[in-house]
N, C-alpha and C positions, 0 to 999 in steps of 0.2 A: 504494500500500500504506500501509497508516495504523493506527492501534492500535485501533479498531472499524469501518472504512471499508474493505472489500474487504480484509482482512487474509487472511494465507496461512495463519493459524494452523490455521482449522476444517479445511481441506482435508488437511494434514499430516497432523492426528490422524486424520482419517480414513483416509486412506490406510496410516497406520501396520496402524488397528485391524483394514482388509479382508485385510490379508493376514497376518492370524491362520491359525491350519489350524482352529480354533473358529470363522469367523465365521460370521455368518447373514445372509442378504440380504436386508432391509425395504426396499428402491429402490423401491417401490411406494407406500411412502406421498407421495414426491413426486408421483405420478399423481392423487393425491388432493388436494394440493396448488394443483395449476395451472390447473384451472379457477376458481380461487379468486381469482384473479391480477387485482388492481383491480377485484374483486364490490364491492358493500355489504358481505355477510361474506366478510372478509377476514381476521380476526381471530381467532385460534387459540390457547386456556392446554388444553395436555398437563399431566395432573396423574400424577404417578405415585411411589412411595414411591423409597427411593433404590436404587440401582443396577440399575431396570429398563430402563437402557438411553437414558433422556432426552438425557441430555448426545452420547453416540453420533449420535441424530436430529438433534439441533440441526446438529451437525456435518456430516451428509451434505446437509441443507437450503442453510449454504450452500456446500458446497466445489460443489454442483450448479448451484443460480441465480446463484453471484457470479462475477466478473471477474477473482478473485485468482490464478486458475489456470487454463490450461488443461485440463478433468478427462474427456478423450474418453476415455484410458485409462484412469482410476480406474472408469468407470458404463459403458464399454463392455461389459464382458460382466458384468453385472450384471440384473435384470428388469428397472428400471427401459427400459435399451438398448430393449427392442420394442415401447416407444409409440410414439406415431406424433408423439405431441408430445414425443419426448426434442429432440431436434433442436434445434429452434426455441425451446427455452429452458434448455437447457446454455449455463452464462455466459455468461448476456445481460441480467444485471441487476447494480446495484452493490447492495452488502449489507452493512446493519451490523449485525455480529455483536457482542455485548455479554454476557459471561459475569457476572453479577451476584455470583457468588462472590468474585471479585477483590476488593483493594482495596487503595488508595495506602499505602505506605509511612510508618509513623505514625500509621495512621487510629484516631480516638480518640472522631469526633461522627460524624454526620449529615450533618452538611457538610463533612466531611471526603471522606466517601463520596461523597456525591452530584458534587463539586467534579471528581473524576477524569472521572465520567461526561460529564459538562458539557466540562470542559476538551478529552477526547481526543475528542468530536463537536466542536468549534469547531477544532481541529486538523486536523482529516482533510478538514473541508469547505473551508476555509480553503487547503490543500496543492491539493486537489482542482478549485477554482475561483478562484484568484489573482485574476485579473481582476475577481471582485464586491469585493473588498477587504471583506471580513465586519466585524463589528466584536462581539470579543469580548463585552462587555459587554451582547449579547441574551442574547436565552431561546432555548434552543437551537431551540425549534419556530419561531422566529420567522426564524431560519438557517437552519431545512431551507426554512419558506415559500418565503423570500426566491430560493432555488436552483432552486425548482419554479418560480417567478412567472419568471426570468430565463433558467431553460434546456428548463422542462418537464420537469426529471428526476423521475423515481419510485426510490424505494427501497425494497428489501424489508430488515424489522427479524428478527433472529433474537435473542431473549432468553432466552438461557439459566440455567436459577436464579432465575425472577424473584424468589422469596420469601426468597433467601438473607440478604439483611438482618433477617428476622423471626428471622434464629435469631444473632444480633450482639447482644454486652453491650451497647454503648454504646446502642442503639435501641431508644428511650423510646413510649411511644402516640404522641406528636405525631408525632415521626421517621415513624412508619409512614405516619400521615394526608399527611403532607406527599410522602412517597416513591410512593404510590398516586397523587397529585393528575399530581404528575411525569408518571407514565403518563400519565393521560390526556391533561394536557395535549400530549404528546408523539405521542401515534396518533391520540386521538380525534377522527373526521370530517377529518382531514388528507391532506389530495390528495395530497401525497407520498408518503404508504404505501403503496403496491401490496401490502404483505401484510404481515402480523405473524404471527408463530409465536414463542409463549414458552413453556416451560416451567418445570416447580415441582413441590415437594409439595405445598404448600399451595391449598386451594383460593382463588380470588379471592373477600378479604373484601367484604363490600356493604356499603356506606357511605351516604351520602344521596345524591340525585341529583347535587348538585355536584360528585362528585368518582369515583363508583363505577364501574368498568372493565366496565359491560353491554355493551359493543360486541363483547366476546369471547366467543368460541362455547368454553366449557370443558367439556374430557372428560376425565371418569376413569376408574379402571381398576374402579369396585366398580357403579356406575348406567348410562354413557354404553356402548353396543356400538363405535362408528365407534373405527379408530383403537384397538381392543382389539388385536387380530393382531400389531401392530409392536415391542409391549412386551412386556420377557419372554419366555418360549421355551414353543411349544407342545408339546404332545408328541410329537407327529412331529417336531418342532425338536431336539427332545431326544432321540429315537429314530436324526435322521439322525444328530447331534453322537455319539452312541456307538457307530455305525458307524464313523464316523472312528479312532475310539479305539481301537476291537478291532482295528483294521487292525496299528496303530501299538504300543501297549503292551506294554511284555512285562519283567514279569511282567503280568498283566491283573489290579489289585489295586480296583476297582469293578465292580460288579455291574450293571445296568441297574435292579435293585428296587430298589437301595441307594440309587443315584441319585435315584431319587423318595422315598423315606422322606428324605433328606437337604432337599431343594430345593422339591418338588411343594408343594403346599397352597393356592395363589392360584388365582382365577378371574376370566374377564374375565366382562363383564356379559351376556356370550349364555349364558357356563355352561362354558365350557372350559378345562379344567386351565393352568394357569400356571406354571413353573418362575423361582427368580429365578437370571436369565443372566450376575451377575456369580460367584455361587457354581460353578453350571454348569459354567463354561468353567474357572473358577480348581482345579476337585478334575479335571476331568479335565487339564488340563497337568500339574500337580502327582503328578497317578494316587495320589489320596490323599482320602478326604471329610475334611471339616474345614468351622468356621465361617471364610468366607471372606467374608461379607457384613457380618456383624455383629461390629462392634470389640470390642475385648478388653474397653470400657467399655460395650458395649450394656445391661447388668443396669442402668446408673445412668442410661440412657435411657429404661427401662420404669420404672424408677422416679419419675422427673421428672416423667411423667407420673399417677402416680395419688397419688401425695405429698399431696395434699388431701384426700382422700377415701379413705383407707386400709381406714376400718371399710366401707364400702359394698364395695370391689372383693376383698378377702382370702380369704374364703370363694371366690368365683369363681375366685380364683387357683390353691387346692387344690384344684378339680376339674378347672381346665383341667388344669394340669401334672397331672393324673391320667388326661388324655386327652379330657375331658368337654368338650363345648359347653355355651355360655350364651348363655340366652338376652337381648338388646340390640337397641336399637332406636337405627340410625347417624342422628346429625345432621351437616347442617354444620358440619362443624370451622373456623372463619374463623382466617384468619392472625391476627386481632388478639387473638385470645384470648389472655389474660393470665393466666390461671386457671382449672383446667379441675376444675369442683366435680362437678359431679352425676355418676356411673356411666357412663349415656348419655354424657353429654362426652367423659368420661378414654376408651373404649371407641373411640368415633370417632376420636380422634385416633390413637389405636393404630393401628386400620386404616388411617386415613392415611397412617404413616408406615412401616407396611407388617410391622407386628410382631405385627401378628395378623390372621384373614382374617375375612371376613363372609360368611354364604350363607342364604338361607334365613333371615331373623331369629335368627341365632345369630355368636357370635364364637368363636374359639376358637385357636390354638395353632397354624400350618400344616405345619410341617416338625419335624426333628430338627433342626437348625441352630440353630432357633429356641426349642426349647424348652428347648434346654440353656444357653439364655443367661435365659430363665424360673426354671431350677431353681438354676444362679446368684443372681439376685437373693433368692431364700427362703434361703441359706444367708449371705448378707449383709448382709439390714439385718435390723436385731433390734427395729423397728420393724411388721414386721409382724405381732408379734405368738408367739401359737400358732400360725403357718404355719412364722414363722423357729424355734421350738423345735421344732418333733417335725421339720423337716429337718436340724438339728444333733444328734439323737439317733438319726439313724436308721441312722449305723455300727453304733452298740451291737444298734440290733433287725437287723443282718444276721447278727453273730457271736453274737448270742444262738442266731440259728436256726439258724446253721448247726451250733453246737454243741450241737444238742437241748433248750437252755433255753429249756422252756416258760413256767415260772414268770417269768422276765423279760419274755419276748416279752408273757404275760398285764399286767405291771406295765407297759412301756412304752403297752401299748392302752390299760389304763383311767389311768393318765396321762392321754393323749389326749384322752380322754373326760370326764375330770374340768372339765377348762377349760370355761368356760363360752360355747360358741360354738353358733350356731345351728344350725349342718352337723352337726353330732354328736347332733341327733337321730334319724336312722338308721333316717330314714322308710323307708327303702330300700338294696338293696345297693349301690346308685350310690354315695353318703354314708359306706356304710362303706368302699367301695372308696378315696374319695379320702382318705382318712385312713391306710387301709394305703399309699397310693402315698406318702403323706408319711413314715410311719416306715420308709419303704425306700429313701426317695431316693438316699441314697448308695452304693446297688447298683447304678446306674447307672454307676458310673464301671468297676465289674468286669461286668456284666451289660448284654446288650441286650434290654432288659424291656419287653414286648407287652401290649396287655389285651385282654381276649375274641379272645384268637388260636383258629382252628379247629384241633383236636388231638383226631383219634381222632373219637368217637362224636358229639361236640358242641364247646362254646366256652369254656377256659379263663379264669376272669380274671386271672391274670398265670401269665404263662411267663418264665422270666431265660433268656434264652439266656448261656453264658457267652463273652467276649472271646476268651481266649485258651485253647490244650490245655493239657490234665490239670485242669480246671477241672469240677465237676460243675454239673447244669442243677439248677433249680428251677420246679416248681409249686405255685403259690399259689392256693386257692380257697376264695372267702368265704361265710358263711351268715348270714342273719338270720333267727333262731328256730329253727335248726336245732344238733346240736353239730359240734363239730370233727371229731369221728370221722366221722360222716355227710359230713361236707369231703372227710376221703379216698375213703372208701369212694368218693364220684363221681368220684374222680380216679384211682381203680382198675378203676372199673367200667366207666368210657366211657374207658380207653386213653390217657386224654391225655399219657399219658407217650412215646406213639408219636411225637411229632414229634424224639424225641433221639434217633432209630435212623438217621438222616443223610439221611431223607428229604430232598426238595425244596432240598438244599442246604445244609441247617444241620450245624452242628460234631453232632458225637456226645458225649455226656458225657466225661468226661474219664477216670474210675475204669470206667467201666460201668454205674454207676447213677444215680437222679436224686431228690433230696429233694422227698417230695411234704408239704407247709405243710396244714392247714387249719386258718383262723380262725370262731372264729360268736362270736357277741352275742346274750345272753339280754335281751329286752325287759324281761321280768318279772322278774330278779335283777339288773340295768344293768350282767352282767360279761362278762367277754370270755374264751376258753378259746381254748387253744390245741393242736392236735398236731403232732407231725413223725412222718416216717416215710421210711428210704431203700429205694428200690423197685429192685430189680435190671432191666438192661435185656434185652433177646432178642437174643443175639447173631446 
């Protein structure tokens, strides 16, 4: 047992996390795995945004191939159990497991970092083979040689995190170039390997031939199919995971819709829905939806990201958080990016790290989880502009409407309108919609607000459901070149005020009745008119 040499750690965690009452069984990507075993490719970077489950994998890879445990119990009744090759390679290999997140106590440089790594493999190998008398002072690849030349041993590498130094203060360009070189020095064409499996977000950056990590077959979660299934939770994953719950809960305070509005929005590269499986599991233990993925600082992560290029990405920003796609065209995002300039860029990396989805040549916003750590970031930097003002005015346009004042509601719009931003020309009601979604934002926090919900005869464009009872509903419907009264009149005429009679689940108004909004924009006067009107329900 050693500090990355058949250490017992991965097996632990693993076994902690199987006897979750949430767990899911991937024991089949080992199946995929062992044919692999001393190939040419042998070589494996799982890219995947964070908590889709990576670190998990790494962990059942080796508490399975290594020596640190006996794991007949842990994968015995598991899928992997009915290969015909479980047998014959359940701990039968030595493994070194290497968490790249770690790091020595003190660590300040690069070589700090790297020193740990270096030291605790000339340790393990050294404990492991007495008899060679190692000598500190190699290169560690020239110590594993030396062990394969003397005993024939193979090892399989488990890296998990490889990229986690790209995201460390102290590591500079060079740090990186040098830390990549490591790799390969360390796998590349070396007889000892019988297999590598690393993991990361990042995809592996391409450097010149000297030094770049082509030897690994990298799959991600938005291009590569193989290796899509294991990450993340499909929706039968998520369907069996809320059988479980309904079993168990009580009060039963999630919904099975609620659950995908919350989580859903990722796709693997064949096209099938994606849940991410640390939120998943954390709102049903809890029997509570909530952002469980995204830290309470996520807003300063989406922002980190587009900090360069604010005027290109802002506009996009007020129609995703309005529900809208955009359209982007994904590059490689490489670890060594130092500065993410162009649209494309900043968009990529997004996707990368898993804060927004891609489909189709569009980006966009995946879940609830996630967009309310979006509509965060527009109420706190004041740098973005007219996104960040009409989201910090847009208490006043809820108690305007709810109080019948049109006259403000009308002043808050052509406000809006006044700024001089390109989206406010109103080619379309897309444009006016993301501009109303912005002086509503803060109706979000009392309302769960839909756009083009089906209601009645056709497609509202916003409906508030409210949170809590005694609370009234709202509909909201927009026109361009039409007026506000002709707003309502369609929101009388096609029923849409039917979805507050407690249909398919939804609360009932609170009073009985439900405030029907209609806004329009005269092209040819540049003003904006507004009606309210409270519409009785059918008991």
């Amino acid at each position: 047992m050693g500090l990355f040499l058949n250490t017992i750690t991965p097996y632990d965690k693993y076994k902690t996390i199987s006897a979750d009452p949430y767990f899911v069984d991937k024991s089949m990507l080992l199946e995929e795995l062992i044919p692999a075993l001393g190939r040419e490719q042998r070589f494996f970077c799982i890219t995947r945004p964070r908590r889709f489950g990576k670190t998990v994998m790494a962990n059942m890879v080796s508490a399975f191939f290594g020596k640190a445990k006996d794991s007949r119990a842990l994968f015995q009744g598991l899928n992997i159990s009915g290969s015909p090759h479980y047998s014959q390679h359940r701990n039968k290999y030595d493994v070194f497991h290497i968490d790249c997140s770690e790091i020595p106590k003190g660590c300040s440089t690069y070589k700090d970092y790297i020193a740990r790594i270096e030291h605790g493999i000339f340790q393990d190998l050294n404990a492991a083979y007495p008899h060679l008398k190692l000598n500190q002072n190699w290169a560690v690849w020239d110590l594993l040689s030396l062990v394969f030349e003397e005993t024939e041993q193979k090892f399989i590498f488990v890296i998990d995190e490889w990229d986690a130094l790209f995201h460390m203060a102290f590591a500079g360009e060079t740090d990186r170039k040098e830390y990549l070189l490591f790799l390969k020095m360390l796998l590349k064409g070396r007889s000892y390997a019988a297999l590598a499996y690393m993991t990361g977000i990042l995809p592996i950056a391409k450097y010149s031939e000297g030094s770049e990590l082509n030897m690994f077959l990298e799959y991600d979660m938005a291009t590569k199919i193989r290796f899509g299934e294991y990450f993340g939770f499909s929706e039968t994953e998520v369907d069996m995971l809320y059988g479980r719950y309904a079993q168990t809960a009580s009060p039963r305070r999630i919904t099975r819709k609620a659950l995908a509005e919350w989580y859903d929005g990722y796709h693997t590269a064949s096209g099938e829905h994606l849940y991410n499986p640390r939120s998943v599991v954390s709102a049903l233990m809890n029997n509570q939806l909530g952002s469980y993925w995204a830290s309470s600082g996520a807003y300063d992560s989406i922002f980190y990201y587009i900090q360069n290029n604010i005027e290109d990405v802002r506009d996009d920003l007020a129609l995703m958080v309005s529900g809208e796609h955009v359209e982007a065209r994904m590059q490689e995002y490489a670890a060594t990016a130092a500065e993410l300039k162009t649209r494309d860029q900043i968009y990529s990396a997004l996707v990368v790290y898993g804060l927004l989805t891609y489909e189709d040549g569009e980006v966009f916003i995946p879940n609830k989880e996630l967009m309310g750590k979006f509509e965060e970031l527009l109420f706190c930097k004041e740098s973005l502009g007219y996104v960040y003002r009409l989201a910090n005015i847009s208490s006043r346009m809820l108690k305007a409407t709810l109080a019948g004042d049109t006259h403000t509601m009308a002043k808050i719009l052509q406000y809006a309108h006044n700024t001089e931003i390109p989206i406010l020309s109103y080619n379309n009601e897309t444009e006016l919609s993301a501009i109303v979604n912005l002086t509503y934002l803060a109706a979000r926090d009392k309302y769960r607000v839909e756009r083009e919900d089906k209601a009645g005869k056709g497609f509202v464009d916003f409906i508030f459901y409210p949170q809590r009872a005694g609370q009234d509903g709202i509909i909201l419907e927009l026109k361009v070149g039409c007026t506000a009264k002709e707003a309502i009149g369609q929101i009388k005429d096609k029923g849409y005020f039917l979805r507050f009679q407690g249909k398919l689940g939804e609360k009932a108004s609170g009073t009985g009745r439900v405030l029907a909004v209609g806004i329009a924009y005269n092209k040819e006067t540049k003003e904006h008119s507004c009606e309210v009107e409270w519409l009785p329900l059918l008991v």
